[in-house]
N, C-alpha and C positions, 0 to 999 in steps of 0.2 A: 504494500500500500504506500502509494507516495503520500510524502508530508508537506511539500515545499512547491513555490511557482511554479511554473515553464522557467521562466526569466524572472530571478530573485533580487531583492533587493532595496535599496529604502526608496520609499514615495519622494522626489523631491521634485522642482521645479516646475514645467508646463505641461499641461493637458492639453493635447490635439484631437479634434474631433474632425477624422477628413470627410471632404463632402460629398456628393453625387456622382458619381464615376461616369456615367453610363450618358452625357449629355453632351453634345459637339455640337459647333456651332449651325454647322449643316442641317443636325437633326431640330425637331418641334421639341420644346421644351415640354418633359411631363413631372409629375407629381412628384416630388423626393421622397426614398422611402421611411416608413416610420417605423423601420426595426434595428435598432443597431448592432452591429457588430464589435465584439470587444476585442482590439489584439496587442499586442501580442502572447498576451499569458492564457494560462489555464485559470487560473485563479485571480480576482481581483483584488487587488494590493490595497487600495484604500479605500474604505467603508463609507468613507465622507466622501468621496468622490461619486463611491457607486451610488448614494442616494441622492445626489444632485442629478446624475443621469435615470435614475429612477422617474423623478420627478417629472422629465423633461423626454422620455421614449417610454411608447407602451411597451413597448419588449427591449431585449437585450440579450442575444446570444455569442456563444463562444465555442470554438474548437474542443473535443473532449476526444481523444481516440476511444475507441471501444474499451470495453474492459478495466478502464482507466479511474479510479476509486480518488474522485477529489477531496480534498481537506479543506471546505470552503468555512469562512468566519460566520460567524454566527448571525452576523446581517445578512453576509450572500446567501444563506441558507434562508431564511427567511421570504427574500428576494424570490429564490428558489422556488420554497413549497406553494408563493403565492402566482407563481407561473409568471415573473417577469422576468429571471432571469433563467434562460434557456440554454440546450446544449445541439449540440449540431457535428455529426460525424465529418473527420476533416479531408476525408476524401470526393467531396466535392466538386472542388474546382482544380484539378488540373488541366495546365495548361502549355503550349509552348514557350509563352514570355520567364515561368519557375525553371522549366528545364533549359531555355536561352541562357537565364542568370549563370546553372551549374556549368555548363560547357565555357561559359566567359570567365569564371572563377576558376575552372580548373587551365584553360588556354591563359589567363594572366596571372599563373600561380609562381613565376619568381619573381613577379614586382609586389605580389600582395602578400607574401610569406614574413617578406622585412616586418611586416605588420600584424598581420594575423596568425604565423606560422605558430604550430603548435609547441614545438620546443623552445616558441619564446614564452610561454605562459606561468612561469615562477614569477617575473612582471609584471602580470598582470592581477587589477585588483582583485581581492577576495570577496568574494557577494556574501551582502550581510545574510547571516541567520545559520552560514555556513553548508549550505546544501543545494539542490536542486531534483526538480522532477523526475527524475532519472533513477532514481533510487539509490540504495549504495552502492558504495565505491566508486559514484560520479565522483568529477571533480569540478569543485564550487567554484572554478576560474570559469570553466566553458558554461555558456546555453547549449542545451541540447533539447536537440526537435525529434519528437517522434517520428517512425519512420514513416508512420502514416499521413504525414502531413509531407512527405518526401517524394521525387522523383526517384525511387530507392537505386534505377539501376543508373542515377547521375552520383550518385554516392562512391563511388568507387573509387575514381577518379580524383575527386576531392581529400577522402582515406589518405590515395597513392603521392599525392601530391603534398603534403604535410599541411594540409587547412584543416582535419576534422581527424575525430575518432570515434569510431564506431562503443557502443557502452550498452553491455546485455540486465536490463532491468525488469523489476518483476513484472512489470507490465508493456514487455515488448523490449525492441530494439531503436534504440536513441543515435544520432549524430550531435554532437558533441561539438561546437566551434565558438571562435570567438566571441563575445555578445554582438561586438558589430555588426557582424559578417551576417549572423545569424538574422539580428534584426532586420538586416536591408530585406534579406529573402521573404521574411515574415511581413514587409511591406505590398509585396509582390505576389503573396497569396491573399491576404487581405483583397487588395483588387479585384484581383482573380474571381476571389467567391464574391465579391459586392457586385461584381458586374451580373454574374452566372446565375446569382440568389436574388437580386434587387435587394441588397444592405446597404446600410450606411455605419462604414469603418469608424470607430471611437479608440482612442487610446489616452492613457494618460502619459505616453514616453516621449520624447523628443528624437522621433524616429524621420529618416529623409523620404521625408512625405510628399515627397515634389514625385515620388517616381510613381506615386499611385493617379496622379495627374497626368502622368507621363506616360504609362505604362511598357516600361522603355527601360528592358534587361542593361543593357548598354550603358543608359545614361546612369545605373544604380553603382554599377562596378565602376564607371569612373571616380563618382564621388565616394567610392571606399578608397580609388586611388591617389584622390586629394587633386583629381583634375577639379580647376576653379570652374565655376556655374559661367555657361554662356551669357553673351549679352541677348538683354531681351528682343534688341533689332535681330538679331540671329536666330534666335526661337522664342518667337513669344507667346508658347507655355509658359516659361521661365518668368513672365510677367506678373505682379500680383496687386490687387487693392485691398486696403484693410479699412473697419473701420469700427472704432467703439460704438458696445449698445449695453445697457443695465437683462440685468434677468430678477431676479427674485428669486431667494431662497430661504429658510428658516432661520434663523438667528443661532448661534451656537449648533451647526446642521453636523457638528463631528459628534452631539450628544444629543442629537435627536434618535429617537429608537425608530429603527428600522419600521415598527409595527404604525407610526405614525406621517411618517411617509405612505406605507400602503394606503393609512386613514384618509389621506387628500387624495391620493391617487381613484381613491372607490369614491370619495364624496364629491370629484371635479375629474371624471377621468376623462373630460376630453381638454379642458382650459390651455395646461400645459403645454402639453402636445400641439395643439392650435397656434400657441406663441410660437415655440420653437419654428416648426413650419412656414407660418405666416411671414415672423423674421429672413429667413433663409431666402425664400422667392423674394419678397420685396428687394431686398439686398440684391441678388439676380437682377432684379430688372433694371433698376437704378446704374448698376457700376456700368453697362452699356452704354449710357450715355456720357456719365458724368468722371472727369479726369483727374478730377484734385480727390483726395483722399479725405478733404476737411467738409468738401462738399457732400461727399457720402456718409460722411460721420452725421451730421447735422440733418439730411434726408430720412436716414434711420431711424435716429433719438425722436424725431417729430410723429414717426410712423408705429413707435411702440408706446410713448408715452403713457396713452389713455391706457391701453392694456395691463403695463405695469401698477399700475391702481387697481384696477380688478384683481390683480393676481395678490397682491396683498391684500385684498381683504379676505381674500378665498384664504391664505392661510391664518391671518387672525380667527378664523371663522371656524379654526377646528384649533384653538387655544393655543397656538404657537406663532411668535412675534416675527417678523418679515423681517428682510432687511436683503438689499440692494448688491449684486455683486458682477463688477463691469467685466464683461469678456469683450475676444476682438473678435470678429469675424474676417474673415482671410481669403479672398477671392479670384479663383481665376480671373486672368481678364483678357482671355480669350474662350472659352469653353462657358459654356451657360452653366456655369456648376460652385456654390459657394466650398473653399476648400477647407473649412474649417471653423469652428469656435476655439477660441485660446483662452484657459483662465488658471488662474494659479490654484495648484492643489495647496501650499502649506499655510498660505495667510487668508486667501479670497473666501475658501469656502467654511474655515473656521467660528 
């Protein structure tokens, strides 16, 4: 029985919430989906985070291989038995852009070794809690991905090449690599299933989120090579707008009990969800025309204002005190598709 994340470690920093995949400029713009996808772990790392995403998607699924016996916190459990948070076999979405990635990683494997190579990993840091998904006698330097979530016969090559090692756990066969390396790929399948399933990718990592916009094996294994980001004149994917907007969350939401979250969710369960969505298209439609960033900030704010009133009295209204907490929104701006909310896990949502 594993006891430990996918990808272990302390909560710090930014939440990414990437956006709509499935939407090019060519194509009619449709509905964004309202199930989110959690990655890159098995397990969700911060409780306060997951009830802020509760609040705000009717569902929320994640990767589980078969057979795979989670040790989820007593929120995600909760989360769980009340059917929001869901499980999803990770054999899915394969595709050629994941098995692109492994043939690029194993074809650029003595520039990316300097970095990632396995016999450099006494250097690297040790993940807090000391363990990983993998079960024993993993080692707490590497992520390792189950092989279900693998192109298994691009593993090899990866093995022979010194990026990864192979690790026989009690539940299955793990690959074993650098956090980075690891991450990027988990970027790549994310896509993958968001496109194949209609999700929408959530994570709290600071993971290079450009290649889920991209979906562009190539462009991912450059920037594990520290090639710099082109200029936007060059690709303008590469391009982005942002723009602050307030949400609403509980007051003190790292010690609100999971069971009260459910309470708004069952006594408003469409409010939330309405905002989020409403936000996201408005945002769409706007950054097409408009070029200053300050301009779209200020279009936004005018466009949720009323609603943020509503939504605090909805939570006054089941005995828990509101209180304002500003994320960015992150937007292509080429593709009809917002890439993201940004908010701070360790101050914002506290």
């Amino acid at each position: 029985m594993s006891t430990h994340n996918e990808i272990s470690g302390s909560v710090q920093g930014d939440a990414w919430q990437i956006g709509t995949l499935n939407q090019h400029v060519e194509q009619p713009r449709s509905s964004p989906s309202s199930i989110a996808f959690y990655y890159p772990y098995i397990h969700i790392r911060d409780d306060t985070w997951l009830k802020y995403a509760a609040m705000y998607w009717p569902k929320i699924t994640r990767l589980v291989p078969a057979g795979y016996d989670t040790t989820d916190s007593a929120a995600a459990r909760d989360f769980a038995r009340a059917g929001v948070l869901t499980t999803l076999p990770p054999g899915l979405a394969m595709s050629g852009s994941r098995e692109r990635f492994f043939h690029l990683v194993a074809s650029s494997a003595d520039e990316l070794r300097a970095r990632f190579g396995i016999t450099r990993r006494e250097g690297w840091l040790l993940r807090a809690g000391g363990g990983t998904s993998a079960g024993p006698g993993a080692d707490p330097r590497l992520t390792y991905l189950h092989f279900s979530k693998l192109p298994w016969h691009e593993t090899g090559p990866i093995v022979e090449s010194g990026l990864g090692e192979v690790h026989h756990g009690p539940d299955g066969r793990w690959l074993g690599m650098h956090p980075r390396l690891a991450a990027a790929y988990m970027c790549l399948l994310a896509g993958d299933l968001a496109r194949a399933e209609s999700l929408h990718p959530i994570t709290d990592e600071d993971l290079p989120h450009r290649a889920l916009l991209e979906r562009d094996a190539d462009r991912v294994v450059e920037l594990l090579l520290g090639v710099p980001s082109r200029a936007p004149s060059q690709d303008p994917t590469q391009s982005f707008v942002t723009a602050a907007v307030d949400t609403v969350v509980p007051a003190g939401l790292a010690d609100v009990p999971a069971e009260k979250i459910l309470e708004l969710r069952e006594t408003f369960p469409k409010d939330f969800h309405r905002f989020r969505a409403h936000v996201g298209d408005r945002f769409t439609e706007l950054k097409a025309d408009a070029t200053a960033d300050l301009h779209i900030g200020v279009a936004v704010d005018e466009l949720v204002r009323a609603e943020l009133a509503e939504l605090e009295d909805k939570i006054r209204s089941v005995r828990l005190v509101p209180r304002r907490v500003q994320v960015w929104l992150k937007a292509d701006a080429v593709r009809e598709s917002p890439a993201g909310w940004l908010f701070r896990t360790g101050q914002a949502l506290r």
